[in-house]
mmJSON file of the N, C-alpha and C atoms, coordinates in Angstrom:
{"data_MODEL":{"atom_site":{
"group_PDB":["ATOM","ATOM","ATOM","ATOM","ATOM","ATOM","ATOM","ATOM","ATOM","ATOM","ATOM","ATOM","ATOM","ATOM","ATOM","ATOM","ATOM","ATOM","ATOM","ATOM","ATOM","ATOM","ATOM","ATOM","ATOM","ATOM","ATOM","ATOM","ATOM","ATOM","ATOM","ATOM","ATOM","ATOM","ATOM","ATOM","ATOM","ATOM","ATOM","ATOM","ATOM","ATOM","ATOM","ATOM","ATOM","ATOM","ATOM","ATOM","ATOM","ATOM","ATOM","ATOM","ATOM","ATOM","ATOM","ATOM","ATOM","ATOM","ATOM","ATOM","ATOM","ATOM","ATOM","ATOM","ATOM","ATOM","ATOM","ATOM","ATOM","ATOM","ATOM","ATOM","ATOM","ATOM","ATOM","ATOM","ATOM","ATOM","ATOM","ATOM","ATOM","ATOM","ATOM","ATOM","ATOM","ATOM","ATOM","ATOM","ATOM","ATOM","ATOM","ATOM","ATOM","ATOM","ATOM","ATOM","ATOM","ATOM","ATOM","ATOM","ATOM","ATOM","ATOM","ATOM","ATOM","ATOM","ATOM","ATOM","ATOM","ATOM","ATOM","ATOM","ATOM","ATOM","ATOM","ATOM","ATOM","ATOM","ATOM","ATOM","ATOM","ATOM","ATOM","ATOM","ATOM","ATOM","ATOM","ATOM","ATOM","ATOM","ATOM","ATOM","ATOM","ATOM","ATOM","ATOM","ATOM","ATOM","ATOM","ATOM","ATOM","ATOM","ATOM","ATOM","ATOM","ATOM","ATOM","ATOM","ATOM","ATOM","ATOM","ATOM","ATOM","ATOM","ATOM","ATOM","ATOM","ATOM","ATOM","ATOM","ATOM","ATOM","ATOM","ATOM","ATOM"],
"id":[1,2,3,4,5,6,7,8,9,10,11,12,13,14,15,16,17,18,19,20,21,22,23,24,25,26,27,28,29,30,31,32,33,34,35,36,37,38,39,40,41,42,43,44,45,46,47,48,49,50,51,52,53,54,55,56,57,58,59,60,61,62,63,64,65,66,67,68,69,70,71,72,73,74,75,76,77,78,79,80,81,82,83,84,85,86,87,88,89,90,91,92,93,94,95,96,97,98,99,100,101,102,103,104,105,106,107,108,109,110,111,112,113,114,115,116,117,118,119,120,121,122,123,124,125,126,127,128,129,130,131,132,133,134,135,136,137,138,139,140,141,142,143,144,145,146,147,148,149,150,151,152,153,154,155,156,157,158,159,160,161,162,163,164,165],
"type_symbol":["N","C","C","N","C","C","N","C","C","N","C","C","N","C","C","N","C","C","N","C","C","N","C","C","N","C","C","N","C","C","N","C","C","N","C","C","N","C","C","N","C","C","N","C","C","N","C","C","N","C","C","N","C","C","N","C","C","N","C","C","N","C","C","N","C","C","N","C","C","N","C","C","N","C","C","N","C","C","N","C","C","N","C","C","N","C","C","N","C","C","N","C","C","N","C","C","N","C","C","N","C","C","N","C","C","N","C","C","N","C","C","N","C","C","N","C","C","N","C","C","N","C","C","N","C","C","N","C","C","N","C","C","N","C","C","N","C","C","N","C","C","N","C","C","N","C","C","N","C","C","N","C","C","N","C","C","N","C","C","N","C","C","N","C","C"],
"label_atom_id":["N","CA","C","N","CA","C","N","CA","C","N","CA","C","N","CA","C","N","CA","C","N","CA","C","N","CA","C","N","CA","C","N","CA","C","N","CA","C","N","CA","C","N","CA","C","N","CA","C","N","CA","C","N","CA","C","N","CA","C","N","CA","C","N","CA","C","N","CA","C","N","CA","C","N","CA","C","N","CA","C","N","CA","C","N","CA","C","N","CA","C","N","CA","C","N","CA","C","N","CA","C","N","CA","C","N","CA","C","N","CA","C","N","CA","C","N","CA","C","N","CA","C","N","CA","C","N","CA","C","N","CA","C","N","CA","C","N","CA","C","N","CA","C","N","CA","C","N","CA","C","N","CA","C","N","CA","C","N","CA","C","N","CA","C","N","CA","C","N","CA","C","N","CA","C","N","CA","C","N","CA","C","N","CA","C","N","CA","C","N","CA","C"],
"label_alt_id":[null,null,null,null,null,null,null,null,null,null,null,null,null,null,null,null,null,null,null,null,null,null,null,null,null,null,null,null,null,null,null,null,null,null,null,null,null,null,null,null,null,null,null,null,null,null,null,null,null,null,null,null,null,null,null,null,null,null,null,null,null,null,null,null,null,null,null,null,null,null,null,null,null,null,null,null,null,null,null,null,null,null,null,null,null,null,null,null,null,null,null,null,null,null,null,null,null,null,null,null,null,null,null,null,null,null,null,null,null,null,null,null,null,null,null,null,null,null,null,null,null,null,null,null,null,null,null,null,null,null,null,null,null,null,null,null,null,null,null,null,null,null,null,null,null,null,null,null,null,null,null,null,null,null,null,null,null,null,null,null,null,null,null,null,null],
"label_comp_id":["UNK","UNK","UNK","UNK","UNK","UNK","UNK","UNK","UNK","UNK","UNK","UNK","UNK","UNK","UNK","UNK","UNK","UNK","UNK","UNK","UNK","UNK","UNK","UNK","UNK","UNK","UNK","UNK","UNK","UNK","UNK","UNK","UNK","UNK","UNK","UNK","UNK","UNK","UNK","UNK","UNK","UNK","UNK","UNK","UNK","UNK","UNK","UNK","UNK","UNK","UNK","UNK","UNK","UNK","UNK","UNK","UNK","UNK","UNK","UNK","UNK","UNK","UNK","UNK","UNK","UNK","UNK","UNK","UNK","UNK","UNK","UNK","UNK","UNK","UNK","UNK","UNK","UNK","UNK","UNK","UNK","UNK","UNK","UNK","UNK","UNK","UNK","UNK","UNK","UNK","UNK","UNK","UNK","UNK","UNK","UNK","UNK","UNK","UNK","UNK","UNK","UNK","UNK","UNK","UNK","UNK","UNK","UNK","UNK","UNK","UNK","UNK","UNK","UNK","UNK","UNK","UNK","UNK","UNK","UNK","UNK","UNK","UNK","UNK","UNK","UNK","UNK","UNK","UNK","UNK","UNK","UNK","UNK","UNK","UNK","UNK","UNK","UNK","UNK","UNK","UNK","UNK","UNK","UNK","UNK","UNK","UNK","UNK","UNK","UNK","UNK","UNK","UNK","UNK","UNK","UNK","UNK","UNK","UNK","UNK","UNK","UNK","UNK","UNK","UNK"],
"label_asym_id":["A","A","A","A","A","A","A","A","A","A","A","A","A","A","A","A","A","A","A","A","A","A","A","A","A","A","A","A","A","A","A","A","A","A","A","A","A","A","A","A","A","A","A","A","A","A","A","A","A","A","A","A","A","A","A","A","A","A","A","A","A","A","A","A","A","A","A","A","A","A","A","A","A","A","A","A","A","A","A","A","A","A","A","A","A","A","A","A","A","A","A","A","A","A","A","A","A","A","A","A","A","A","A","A","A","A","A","A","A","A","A","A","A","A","A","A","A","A","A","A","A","A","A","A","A","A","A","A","A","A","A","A","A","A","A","A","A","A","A","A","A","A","A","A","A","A","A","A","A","A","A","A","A","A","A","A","A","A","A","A","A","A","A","A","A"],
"label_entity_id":["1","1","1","1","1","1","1","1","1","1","1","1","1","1","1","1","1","1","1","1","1","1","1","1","1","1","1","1","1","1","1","1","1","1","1","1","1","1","1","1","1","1","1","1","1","1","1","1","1","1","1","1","1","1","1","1","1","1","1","1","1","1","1","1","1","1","1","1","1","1","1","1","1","1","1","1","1","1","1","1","1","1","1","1","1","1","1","1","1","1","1","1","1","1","1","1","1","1","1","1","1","1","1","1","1","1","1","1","1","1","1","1","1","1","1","1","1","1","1","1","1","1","1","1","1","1","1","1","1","1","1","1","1","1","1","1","1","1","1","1","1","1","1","1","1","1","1","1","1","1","1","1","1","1","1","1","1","1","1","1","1","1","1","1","1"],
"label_seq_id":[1,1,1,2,2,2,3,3,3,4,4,4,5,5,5,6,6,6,7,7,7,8,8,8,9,9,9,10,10,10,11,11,11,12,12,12,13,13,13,14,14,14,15,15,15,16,16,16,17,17,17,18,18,18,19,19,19,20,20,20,21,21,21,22,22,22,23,23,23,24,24,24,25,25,25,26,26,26,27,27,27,28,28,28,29,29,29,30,30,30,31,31,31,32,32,32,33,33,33,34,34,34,35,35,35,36,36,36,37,37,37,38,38,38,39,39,39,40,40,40,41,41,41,42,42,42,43,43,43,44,44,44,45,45,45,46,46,46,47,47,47,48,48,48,49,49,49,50,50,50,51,51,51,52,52,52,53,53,53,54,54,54,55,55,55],
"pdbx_PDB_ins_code":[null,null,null,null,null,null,null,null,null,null,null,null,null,null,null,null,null,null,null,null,null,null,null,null,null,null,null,null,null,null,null,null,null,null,null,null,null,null,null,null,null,null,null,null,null,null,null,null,null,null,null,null,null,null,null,null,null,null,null,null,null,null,null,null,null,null,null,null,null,null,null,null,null,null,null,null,null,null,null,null,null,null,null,null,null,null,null,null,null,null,null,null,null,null,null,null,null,null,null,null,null,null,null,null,null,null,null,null,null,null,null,null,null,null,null,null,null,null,null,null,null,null,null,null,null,null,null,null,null,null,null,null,null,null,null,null,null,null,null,null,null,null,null,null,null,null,null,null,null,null,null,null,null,null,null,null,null,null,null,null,null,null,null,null,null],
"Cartn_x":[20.062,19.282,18.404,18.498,17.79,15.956,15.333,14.051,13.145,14.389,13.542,14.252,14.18,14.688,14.723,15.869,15.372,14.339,13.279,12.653,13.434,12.717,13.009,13.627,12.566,13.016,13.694,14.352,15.325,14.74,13.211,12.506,12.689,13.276,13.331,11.777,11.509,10.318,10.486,9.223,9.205,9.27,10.093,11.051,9.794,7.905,7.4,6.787,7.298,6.515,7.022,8.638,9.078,8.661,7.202,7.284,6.159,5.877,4.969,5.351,5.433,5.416,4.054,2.976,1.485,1.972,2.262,2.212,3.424,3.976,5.123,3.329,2.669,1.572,0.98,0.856,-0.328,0.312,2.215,2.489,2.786,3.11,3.148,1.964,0.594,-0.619,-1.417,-1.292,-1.949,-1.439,-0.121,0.391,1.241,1.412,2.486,1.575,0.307,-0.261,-1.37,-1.403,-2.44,-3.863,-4.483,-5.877,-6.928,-7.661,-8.93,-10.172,-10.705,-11.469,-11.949,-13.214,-13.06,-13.423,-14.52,-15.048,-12.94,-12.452,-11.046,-10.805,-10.135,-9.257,-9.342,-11.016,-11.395,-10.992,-11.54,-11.276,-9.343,-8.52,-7.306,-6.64,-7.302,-7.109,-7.242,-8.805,-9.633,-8.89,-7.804,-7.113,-5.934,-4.78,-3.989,-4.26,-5.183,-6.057,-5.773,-6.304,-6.784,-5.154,-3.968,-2.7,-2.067,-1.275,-0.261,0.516,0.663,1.757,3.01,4.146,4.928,5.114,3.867,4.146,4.72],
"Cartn_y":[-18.955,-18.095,-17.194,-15.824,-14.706,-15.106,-14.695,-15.024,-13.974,-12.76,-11.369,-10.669,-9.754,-9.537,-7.846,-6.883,-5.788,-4.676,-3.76,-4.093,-2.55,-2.385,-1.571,-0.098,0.135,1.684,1.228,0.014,-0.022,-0.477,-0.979,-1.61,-3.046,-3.539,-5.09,-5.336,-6.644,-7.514,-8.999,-9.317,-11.181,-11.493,-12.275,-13.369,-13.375,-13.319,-13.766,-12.789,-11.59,-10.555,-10.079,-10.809,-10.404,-11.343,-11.972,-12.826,-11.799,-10.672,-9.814,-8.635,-7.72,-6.059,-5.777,-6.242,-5.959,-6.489,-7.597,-7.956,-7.292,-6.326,-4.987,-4.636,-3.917,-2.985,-3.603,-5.094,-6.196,-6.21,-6.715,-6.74,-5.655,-4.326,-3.267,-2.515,-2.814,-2.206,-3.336,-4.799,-5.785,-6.22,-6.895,-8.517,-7.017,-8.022,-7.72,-6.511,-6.099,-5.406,-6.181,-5.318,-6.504,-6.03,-7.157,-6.841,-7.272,-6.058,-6.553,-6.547,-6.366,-7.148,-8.528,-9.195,-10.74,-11.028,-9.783,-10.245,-9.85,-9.037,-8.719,-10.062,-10.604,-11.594,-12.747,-12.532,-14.338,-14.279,-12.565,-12.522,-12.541,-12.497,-12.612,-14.039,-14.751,-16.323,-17.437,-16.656,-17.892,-17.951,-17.457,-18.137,-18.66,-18.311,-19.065,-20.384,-21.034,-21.847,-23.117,-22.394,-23.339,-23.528,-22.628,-22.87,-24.18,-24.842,-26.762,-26.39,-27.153,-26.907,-26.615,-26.002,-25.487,-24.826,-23.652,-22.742,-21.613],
"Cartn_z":[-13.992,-14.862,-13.984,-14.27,-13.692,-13.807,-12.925,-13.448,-13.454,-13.673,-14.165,-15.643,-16.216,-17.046,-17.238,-17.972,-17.98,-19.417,-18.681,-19.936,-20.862,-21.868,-22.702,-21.862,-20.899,-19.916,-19.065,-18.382,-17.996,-16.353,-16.423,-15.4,-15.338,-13.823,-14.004,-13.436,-14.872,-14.615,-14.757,-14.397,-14.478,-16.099,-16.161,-17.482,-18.557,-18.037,-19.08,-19.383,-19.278,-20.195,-21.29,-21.25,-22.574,-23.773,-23.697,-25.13,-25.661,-25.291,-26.32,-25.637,-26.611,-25.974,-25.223,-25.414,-24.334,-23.064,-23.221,-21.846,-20.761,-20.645,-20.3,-19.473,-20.275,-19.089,-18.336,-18.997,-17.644,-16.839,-17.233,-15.615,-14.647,-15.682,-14.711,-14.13,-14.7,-13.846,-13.138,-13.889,-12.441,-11.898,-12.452,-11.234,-10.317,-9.387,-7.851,-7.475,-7.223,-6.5,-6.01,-4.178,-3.016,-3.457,-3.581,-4.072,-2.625,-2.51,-1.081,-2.124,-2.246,-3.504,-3.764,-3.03,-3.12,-4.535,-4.962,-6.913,-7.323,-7.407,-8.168,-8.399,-6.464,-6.344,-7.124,-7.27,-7.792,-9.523,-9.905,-11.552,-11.826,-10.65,-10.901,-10.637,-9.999,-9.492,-9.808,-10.935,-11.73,-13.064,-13.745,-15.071,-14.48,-13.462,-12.839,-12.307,-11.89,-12.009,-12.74,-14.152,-15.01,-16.36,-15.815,-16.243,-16.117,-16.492,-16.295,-15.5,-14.549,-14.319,-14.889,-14.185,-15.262,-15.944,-16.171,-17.097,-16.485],
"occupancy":[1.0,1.0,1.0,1.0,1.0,1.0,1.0,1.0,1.0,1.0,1.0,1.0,1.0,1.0,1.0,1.0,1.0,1.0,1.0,1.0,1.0,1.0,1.0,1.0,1.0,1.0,1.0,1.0,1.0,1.0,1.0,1.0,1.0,1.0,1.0,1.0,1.0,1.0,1.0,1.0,1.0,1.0,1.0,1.0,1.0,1.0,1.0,1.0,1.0,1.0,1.0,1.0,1.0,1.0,1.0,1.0,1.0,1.0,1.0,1.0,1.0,1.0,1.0,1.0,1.0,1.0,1.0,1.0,1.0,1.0,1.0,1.0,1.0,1.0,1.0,1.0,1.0,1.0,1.0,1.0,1.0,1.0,1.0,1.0,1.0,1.0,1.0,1.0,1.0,1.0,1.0,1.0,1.0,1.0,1.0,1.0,1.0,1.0,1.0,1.0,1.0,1.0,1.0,1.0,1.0,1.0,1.0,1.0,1.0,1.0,1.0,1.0,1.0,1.0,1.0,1.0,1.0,1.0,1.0,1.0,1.0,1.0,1.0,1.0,1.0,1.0,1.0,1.0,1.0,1.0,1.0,1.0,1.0,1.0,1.0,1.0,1.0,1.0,1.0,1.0,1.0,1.0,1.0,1.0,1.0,1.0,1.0,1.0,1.0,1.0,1.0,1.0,1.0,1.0,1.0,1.0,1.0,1.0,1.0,1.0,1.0,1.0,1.0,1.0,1.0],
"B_iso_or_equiv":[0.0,0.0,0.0,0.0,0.0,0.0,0.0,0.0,0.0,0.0,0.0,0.0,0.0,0.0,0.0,0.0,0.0,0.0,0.0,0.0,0.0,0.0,0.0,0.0,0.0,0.0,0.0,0.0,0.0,0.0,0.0,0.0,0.0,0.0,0.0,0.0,0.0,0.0,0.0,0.0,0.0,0.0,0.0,0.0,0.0,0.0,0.0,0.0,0.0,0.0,0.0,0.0,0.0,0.0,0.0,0.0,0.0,0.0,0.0,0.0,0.0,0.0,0.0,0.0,0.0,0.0,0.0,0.0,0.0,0.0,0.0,0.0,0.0,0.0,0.0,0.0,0.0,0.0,0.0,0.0,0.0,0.0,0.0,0.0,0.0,0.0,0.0,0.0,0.0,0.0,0.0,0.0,0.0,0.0,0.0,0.0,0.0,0.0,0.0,0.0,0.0,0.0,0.0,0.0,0.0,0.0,0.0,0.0,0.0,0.0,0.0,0.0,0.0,0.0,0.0,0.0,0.0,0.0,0.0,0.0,0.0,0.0,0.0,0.0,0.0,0.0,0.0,0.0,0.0,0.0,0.0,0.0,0.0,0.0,0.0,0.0,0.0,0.0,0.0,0.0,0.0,0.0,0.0,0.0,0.0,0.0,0.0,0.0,0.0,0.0,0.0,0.0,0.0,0.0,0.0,0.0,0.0,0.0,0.0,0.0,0.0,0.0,0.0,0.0,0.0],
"pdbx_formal_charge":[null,null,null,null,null,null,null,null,null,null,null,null,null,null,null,null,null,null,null,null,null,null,null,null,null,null,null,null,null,null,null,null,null,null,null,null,null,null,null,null,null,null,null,null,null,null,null,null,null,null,null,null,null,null,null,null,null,null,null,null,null,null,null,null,null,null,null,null,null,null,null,null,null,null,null,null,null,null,null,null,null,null,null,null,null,null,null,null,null,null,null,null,null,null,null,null,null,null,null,null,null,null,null,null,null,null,null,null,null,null,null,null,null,null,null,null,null,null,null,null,null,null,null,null,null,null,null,null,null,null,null,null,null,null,null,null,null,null,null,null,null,null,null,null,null,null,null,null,null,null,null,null,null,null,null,null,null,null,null,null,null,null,null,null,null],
"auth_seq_id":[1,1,1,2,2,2,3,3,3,4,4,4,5,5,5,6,6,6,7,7,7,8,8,8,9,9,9,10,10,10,11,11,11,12,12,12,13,13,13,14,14,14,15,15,15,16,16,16,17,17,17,18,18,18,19,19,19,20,20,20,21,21,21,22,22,22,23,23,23,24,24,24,25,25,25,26,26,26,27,27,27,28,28,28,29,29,29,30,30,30,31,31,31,32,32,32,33,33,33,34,34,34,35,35,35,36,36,36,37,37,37,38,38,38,39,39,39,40,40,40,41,41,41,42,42,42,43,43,43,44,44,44,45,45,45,46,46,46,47,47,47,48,48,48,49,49,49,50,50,50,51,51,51,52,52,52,53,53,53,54,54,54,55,55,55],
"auth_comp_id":["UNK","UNK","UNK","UNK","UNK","UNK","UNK","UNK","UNK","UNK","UNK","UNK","UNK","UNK","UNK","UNK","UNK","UNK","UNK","UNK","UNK","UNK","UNK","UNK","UNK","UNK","UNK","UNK","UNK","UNK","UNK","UNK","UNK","UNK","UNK","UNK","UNK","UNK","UNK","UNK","UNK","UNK","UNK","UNK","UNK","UNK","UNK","UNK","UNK","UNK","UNK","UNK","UNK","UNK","UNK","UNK","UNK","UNK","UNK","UNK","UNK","UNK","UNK","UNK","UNK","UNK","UNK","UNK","UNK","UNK","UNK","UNK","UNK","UNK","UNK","UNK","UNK","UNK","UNK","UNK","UNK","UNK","UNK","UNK","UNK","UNK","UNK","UNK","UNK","UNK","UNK","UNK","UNK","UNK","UNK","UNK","UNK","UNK","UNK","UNK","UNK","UNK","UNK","UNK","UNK","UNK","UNK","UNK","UNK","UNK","UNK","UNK","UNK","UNK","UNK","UNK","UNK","UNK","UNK","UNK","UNK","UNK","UNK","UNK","UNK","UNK","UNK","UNK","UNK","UNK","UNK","UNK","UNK","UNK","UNK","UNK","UNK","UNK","UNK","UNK","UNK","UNK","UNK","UNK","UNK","UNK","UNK","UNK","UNK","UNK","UNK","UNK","UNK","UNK","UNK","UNK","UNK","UNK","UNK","UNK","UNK","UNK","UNK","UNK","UNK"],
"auth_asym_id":["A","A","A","A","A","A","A","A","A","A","A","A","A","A","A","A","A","A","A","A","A","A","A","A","A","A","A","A","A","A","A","A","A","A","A","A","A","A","A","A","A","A","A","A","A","A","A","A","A","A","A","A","A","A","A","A","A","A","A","A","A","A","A","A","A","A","A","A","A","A","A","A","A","A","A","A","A","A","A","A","A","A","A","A","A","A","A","A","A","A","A","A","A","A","A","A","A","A","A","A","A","A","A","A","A","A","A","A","A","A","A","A","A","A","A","A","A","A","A","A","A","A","A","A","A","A","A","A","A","A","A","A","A","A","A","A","A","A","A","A","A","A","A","A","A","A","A","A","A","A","A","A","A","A","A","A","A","A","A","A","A","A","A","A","A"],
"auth_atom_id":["N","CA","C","N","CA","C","N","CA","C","N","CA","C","N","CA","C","N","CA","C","N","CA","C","N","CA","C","N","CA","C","N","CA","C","N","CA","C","N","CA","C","N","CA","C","N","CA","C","N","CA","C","N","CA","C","N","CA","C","N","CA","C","N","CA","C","N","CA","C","N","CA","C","N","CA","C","N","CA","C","N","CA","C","N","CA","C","N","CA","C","N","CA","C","N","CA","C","N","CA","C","N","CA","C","N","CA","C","N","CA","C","N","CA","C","N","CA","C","N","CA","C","N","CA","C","N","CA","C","N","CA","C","N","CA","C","N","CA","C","N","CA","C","N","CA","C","N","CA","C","N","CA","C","N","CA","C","N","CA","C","N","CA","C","N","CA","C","N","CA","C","N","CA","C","N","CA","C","N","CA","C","N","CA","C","N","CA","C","N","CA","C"],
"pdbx_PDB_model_num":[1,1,1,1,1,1,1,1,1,1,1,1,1,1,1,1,1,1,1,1,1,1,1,1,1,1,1,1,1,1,1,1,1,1,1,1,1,1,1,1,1,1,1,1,1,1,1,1,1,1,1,1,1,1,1,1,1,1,1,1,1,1,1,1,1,1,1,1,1,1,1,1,1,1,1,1,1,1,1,1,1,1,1,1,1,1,1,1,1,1,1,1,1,1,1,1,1,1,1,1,1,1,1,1,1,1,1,1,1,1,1,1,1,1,1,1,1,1,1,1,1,1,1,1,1,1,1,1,1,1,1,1,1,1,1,1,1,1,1,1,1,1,1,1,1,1,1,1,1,1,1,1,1,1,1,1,1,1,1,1,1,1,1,1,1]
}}}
């Protein structure tokens, strides 16, 4: 199983943005970009965090 998927415009993304049409812009304007930013890093680090394993 692929663990990207293609989206509506024909952009491959990660498998879990297709369970809502919003989540298409989160992952295309935050995730997979390098953040220097230690306040950013921590506001991008601190809900991955607190995810189960597994998700």
């Amino acid at each position: 199983m692929s663990t990207t998927i293609l989206g509506p415009d024909g952009k491959s993304r990660c498998r879990w943005c297709a369970a809502a049409p919003e989540f298409l812009a989160c992952h295309d304007t935050e995730w997979g970009f390098p953040v220097s930013n230690d306040h950013r890093l921590f506001e991008k680090l601190s809900p991955e965090s607190f995810k189960r394993p597994g998700c």
